[in-house]
C-alpha positions in Angstrom: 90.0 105.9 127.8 92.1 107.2 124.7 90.1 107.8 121.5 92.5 104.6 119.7 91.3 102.4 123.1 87.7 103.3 121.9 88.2 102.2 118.7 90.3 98.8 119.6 87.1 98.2 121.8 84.3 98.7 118.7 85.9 95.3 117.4 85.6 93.8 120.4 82.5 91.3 120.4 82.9 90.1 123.9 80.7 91.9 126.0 82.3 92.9 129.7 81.2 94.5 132.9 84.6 95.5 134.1 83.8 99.7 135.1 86.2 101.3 132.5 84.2 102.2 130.0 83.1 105.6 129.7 79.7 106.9 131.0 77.1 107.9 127.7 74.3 110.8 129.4 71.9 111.6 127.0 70.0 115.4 127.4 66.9 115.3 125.5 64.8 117.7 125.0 61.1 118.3 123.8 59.9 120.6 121.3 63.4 122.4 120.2 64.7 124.0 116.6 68.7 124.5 116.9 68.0 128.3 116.9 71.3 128.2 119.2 74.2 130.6 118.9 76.7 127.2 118.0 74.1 126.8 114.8 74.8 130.7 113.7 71.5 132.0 115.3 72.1 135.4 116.6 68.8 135.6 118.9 70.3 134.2 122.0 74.0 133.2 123.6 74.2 129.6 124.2 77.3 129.4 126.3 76.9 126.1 127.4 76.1 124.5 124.4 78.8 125.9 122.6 81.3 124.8 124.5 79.7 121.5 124.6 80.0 121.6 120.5 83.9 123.1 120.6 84.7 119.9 123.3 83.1 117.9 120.7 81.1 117.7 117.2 78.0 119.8 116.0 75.8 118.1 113.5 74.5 120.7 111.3 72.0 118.2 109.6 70.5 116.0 112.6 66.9 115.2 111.2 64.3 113.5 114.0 62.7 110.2 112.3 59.0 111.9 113.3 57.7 115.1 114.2 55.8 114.4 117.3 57.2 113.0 120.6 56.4 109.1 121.0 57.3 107.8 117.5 60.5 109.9 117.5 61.6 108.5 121.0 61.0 105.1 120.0 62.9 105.2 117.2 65.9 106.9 119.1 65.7 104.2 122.1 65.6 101.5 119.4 67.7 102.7 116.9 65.0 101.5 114.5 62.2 103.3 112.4 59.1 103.6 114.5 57.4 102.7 111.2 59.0 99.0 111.2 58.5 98.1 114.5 54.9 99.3 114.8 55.3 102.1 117.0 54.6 105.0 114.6 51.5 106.3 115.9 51.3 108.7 118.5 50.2 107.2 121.8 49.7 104.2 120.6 50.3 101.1 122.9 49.7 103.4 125.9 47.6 101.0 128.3 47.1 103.9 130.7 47.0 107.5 129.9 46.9 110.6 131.7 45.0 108.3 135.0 42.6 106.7 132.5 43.3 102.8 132.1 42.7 102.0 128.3 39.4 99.6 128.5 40.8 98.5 124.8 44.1 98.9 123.4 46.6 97.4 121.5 49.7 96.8 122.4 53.1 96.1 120.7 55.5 94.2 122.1 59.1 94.0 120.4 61.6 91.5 119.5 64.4 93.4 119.9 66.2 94.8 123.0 66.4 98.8 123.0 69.4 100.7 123.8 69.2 101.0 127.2 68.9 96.7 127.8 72.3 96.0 125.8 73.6 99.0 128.0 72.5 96.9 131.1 73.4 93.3 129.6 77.2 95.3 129.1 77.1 95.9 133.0 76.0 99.6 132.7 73.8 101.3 135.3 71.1 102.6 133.1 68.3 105.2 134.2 65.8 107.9 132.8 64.7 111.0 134.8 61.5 111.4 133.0 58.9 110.6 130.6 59.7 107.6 128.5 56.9 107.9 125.4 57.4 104.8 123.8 54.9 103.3 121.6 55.4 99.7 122.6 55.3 98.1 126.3 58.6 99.1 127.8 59.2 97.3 130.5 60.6 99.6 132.8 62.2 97.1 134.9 64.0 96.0 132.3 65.3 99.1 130.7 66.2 101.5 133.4 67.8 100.4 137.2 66.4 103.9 138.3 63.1 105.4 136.5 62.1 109.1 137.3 59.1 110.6 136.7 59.6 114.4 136.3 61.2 116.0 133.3 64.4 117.5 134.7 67.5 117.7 136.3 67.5 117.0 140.0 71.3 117.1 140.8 72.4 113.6 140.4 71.8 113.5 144.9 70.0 110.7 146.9 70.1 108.0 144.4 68.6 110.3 141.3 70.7 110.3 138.2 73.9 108.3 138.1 74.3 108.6 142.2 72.3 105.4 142.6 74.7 103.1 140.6 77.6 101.3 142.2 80.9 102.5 143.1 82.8 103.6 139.5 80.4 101.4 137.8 79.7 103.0 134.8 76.3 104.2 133.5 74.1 105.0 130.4 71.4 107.8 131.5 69.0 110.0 129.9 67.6 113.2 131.5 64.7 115.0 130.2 63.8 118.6 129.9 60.7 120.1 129.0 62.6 122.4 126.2 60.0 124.2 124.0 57.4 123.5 127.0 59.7 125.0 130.1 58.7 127.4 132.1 61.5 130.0 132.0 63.7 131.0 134.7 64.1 134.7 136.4 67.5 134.1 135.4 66.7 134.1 131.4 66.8 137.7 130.2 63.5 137.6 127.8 63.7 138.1 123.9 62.2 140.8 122.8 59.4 139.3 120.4 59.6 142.7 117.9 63.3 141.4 117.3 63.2 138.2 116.0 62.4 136.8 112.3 59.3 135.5 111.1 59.5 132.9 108.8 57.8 133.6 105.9 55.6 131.0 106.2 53.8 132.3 109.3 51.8 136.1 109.6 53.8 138.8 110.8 51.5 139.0 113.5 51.9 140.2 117.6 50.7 136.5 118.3 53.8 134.7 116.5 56.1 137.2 117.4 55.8 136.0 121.4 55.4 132.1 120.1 59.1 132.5 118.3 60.4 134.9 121.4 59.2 132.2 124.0 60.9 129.8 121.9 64.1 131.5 122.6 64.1 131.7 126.1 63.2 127.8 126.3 66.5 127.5 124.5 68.5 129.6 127.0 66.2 127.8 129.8 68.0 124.3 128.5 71.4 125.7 127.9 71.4 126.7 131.2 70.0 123.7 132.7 73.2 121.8 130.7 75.5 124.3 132.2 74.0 122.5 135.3 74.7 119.1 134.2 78.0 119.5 133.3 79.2 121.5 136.1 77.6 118.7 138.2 79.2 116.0 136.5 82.9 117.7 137.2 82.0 118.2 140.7 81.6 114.1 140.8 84.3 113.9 138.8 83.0 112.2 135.9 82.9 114.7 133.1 86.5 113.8 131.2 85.1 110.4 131.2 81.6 111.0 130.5 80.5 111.0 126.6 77.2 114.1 126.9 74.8 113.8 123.9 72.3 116.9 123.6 69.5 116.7 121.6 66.1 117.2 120.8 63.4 114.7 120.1 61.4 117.3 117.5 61.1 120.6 116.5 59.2 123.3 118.4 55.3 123.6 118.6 54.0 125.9 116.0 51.6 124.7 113.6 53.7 123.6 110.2 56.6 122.6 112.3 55.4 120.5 115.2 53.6 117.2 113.6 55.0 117.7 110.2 58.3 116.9 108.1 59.1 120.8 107.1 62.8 121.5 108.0 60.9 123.0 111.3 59.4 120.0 112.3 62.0 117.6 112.1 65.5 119.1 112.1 67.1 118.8 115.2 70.0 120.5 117.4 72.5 117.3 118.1 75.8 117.9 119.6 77.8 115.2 121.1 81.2 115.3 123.3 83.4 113.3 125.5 85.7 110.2 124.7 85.8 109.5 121.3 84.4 112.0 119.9 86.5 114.1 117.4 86.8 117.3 119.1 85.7 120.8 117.8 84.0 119.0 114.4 81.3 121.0 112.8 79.3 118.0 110.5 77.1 119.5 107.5 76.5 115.6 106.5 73.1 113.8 106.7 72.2 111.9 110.6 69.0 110.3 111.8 67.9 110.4 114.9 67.9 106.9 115.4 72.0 106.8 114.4 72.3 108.2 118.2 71.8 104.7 119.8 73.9 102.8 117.9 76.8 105.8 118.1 76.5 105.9 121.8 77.2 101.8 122.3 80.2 102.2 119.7 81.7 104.8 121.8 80.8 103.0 124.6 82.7 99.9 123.1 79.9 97.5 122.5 78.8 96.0 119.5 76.1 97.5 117.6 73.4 94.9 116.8 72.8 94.0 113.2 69.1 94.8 113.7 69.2 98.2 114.1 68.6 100.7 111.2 71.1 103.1 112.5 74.6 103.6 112.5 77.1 104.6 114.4 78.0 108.2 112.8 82.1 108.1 113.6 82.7 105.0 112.1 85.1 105.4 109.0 82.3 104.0 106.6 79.2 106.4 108.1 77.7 107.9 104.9 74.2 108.6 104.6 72.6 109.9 101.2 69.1 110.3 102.4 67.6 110.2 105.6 63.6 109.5 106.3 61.1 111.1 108.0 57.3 110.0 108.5 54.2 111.3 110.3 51.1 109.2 111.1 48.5 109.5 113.7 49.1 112.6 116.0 46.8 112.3 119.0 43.4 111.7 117.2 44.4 113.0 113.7 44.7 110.8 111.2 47.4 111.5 108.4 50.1 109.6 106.6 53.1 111.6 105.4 56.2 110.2 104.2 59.8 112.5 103.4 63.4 111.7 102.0 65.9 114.2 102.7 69.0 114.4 100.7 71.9 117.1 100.8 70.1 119.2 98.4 66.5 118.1 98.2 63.1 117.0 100.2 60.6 115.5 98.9 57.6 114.9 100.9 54.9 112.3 100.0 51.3 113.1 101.6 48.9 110.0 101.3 46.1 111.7 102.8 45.0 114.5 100.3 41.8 114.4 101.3 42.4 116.5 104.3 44.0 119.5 104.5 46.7 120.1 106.3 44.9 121.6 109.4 42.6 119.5 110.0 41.0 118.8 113.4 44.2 118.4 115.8 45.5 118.8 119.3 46.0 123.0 119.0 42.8 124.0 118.1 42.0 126.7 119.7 44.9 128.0 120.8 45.6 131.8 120.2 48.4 131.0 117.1 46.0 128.4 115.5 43.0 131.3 115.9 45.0 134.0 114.1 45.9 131.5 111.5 42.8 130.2 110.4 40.8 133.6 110.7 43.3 135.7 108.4 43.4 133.2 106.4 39.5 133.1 106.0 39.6 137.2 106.1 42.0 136.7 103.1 44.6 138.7 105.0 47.8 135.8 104.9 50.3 136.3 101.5 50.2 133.5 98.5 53.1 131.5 100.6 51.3 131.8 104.3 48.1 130.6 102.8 49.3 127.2 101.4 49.8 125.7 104.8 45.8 126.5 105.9 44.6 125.8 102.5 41.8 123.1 102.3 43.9 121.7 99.0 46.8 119.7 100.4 49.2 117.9 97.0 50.0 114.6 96.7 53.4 115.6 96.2 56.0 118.3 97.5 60.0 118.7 96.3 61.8 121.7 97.7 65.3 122.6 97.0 66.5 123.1 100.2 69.5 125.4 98.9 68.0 127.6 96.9 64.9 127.4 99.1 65.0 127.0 103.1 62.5 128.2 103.9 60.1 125.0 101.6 57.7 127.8 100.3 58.3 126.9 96.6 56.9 123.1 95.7 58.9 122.5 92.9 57.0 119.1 92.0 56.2 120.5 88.3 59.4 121.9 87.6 60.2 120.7 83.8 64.2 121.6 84.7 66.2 118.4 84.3 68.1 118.7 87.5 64.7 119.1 89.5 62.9 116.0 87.2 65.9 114.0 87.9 65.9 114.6 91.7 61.8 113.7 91.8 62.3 110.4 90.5 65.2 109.1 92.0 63.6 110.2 95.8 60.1 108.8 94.5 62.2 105.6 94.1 64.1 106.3 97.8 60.9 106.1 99.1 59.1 103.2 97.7 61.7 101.0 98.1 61.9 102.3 101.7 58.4 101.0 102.6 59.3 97.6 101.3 62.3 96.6 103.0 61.4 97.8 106.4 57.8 97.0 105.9 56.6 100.4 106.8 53.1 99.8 109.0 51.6 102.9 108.3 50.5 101.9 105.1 48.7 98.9 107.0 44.8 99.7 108.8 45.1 100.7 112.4 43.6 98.0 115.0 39.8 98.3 116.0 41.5 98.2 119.8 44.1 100.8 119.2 40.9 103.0 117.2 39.1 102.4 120.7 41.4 103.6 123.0 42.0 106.5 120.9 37.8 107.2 121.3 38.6 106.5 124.8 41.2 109.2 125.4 39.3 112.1 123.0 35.9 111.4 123.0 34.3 113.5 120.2 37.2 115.6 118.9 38.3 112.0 117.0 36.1 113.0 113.8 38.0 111.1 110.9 36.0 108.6 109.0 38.5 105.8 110.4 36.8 105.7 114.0 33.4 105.6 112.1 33.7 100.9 112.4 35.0 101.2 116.2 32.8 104.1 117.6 
């Protein structure tokens, strides 16, 4: 189909099944910064995502709607904020986890279909090779027609991938990689961890030198897994027709990025190409995870339901000013953090100042988390390093992205005009935000959902909130 067929088809509002609409594929990754050759970043050659971004558009300024996996993934396969339909904590709704049946949990069921059923109700083949992570009860039978289990890429042979569907029917699939958790390839030549750059945030230290490096070679792991996928799909013949959207549900792992709304934590590599999509387009504007969804069904030719948040980013009106980013309970740690990012500014709203930023979580113990805590109690991390494992945690936090990329300068108190200006006019983003989409978080988690949580981590769930379930 031609771009201007495309677009005669967004107006459409009867729904078809006639196979001649073009396939959407979806690459998704966990745990992965754009620290990719197409975004500028020397470190590594990311052939394959490159040309993915010259056949189609880069988005410079993709921002995940949550730092940590489940919330984020419900909000992309919704294309609604996790916080409005009740799927913002992590692992919540999860009846079963890890082999443990949940003797009390609490599960949220929605009233809206998700991406994948209007794909389906439009005639689409639908499937996901891998982990679905939704915080609500999804239904498998009714999202996917195929459901893998493992995350990756098994070669689209003996019904996996989009082999299973019908002859030239088309399909809507989602393969998922383990990105910042792979296990790298022989095939990956290493980075060498006294080459890359340290943020300033983190220690120079041996320790987060290998973290970053590893990083790196999960990137080339997943650019050469999509090399892969695309040489796959144009042995089946399917890649001129097949719209490939890679992306990443969160950033990487390390503590301040992973779990919180620094650029590090929720920034996301997002480059889309195929039919429709304007080709060789580098966007610097502001897009939301959970604008993918809705994009994907536009290019795909089927009416975007008025319910969704999102928006389909190459429609003639597409503007966003701000996007939003929020982080509630991660695993057993209780926090509420809320952040509006504009084209110059972040301001981050922390609910929760009675704990600091580290406290108890998921990583403890690990040899990065170690290193952190024990130069900071040895006095050995710099004024900016030692903000993050500080037991003081503000109330508020404005960075000027621009003149500041890095977020290590909380401009909160500034008395320039330009800074007080931006302060209130994001404090007023934000409010207003958790009123019209009735944003849950600031609502008591359930005695059942508490329980399961107790269920699933035993004694390492230490905030005062388990204290009336326990």
């Amino acid at each position: 189909m031609t771009a201007d067929e495309i677009s005669e088809r967004r107006t459409d509002t009867t729904p078809d099944t006639e196979y001649d609409r073009p396939n959407i594929l979806w690459v998704v990754m966990d745990d992965v910064c754009p620290w990719m050759s197409c975004y500028g970043d020397t470190a590594v050659e990311t052939e394959h995502v490159d040309a993915l971004a010259d056949r189609g558009s880069r988005f410079d300024r993709a921002y995940a709607t949550a730092p940590v996996c489940t919330p984020s993934r419900s909000a992309i396969i919704t294309g609604m904020y996790q916080t409005a339909i009740g799927a913002h904590n992590h692992y919540s709704s999860f009846g079963e986890w890890r082999g443990q049946e949940m003797e009390r949990w609490d599960p949220t069921h929605l009233g809206v279909r998700t991406i994948p059923e209007i794909f389906r109700s439009a005639g689409y083949y639908t499937f996901n090779e891998g982990k679905n992570h939704y915080n609500f009860v999804d239904r498998d039978g009714m999202l996917y027609d195929r459901k893998g289990t493992e995350n990756r890429f098994r070669g689209a042979e003996d019904g996996t991938e989009w082999s299973g569907r019908d002859p030239d029917q088309p399909f809507f699939g989602q393969i998922q990689l383990r990105g910042g958790k792979a296990d790298v390839s022989s095939s990956v030549t290493r980075v060498d961890p006294s080459a890359v750059t340290v943020p300033p945030y983190y220690p120079d230290h041996p320790v987060y030198r290998e973290e970053i490096a590893h990083h790196y070679d999960t990137i080339q792991e997943m650019n050469r897994i999509l090399g892969t996928v695309v040489e796959t799909l144009k042995e089946d013949g399917l890649y001129e027709n097949t719209v490939v959207c890679f992306f990443a549900d969160h950033g990487m792992r390390l503590p301040r990025h992973k779990q919180f709304l620094y650029e590090g934590g929720v920034r996301i590599p997002l480059v889309m190409a195929g039919p429709g999509v304007p080709e060789g387009a580098e966007r610097t504007d502001l897009v939301s995870g959970i604008d993918i969804g809705p994009t994907s069904l536009a290019l795909a030719g089927i009416d975007v339901p008025d319910h969704v948040h999102g928006a389909d980013v190459f429609s003639e009106t597409f503007h966003r000013d701000h996007v939003i980013a929020a982080r509630d309970r991660c695993d057993y740690t209780n926090d509420r953090i809320r952040a509006v990012i504009t084209d110059r500014y972040k301001y981050v709203r922390n609910f929760m100042t009675d704990r600091p930023y580290l406290q108890p979580q998921y990583r403890d113990g690990r040899e990065y988390m170690t290193v952190l805590n024990r130069l900071h109690e040895e006095g050995e991390l710099d004024e900016v390093q030692s903000q993050f494992a500080s037991e003081e945690r503000p109330a508020e936090e404005l960075y000027d992205l621009q003149a500041d990329p890095h977020e290590t300068d909380n401009i909160v108190h500034s008395t320039r005009y330009e800074h007080a200006e931006a302060l209130g006019r994001l404090r007023t983003i934000l409010s207003r935000w958790i009123l019209e989409t009735d944003d849950k978080g600031r609502y008591p988690e359930s005695d059942d959902s508490l329980a399961a949580v107790i269920q699933r981590w035993g004694d390492d769930a230490v905030n005062d909130e388990y204290d009336r379930v326990r």
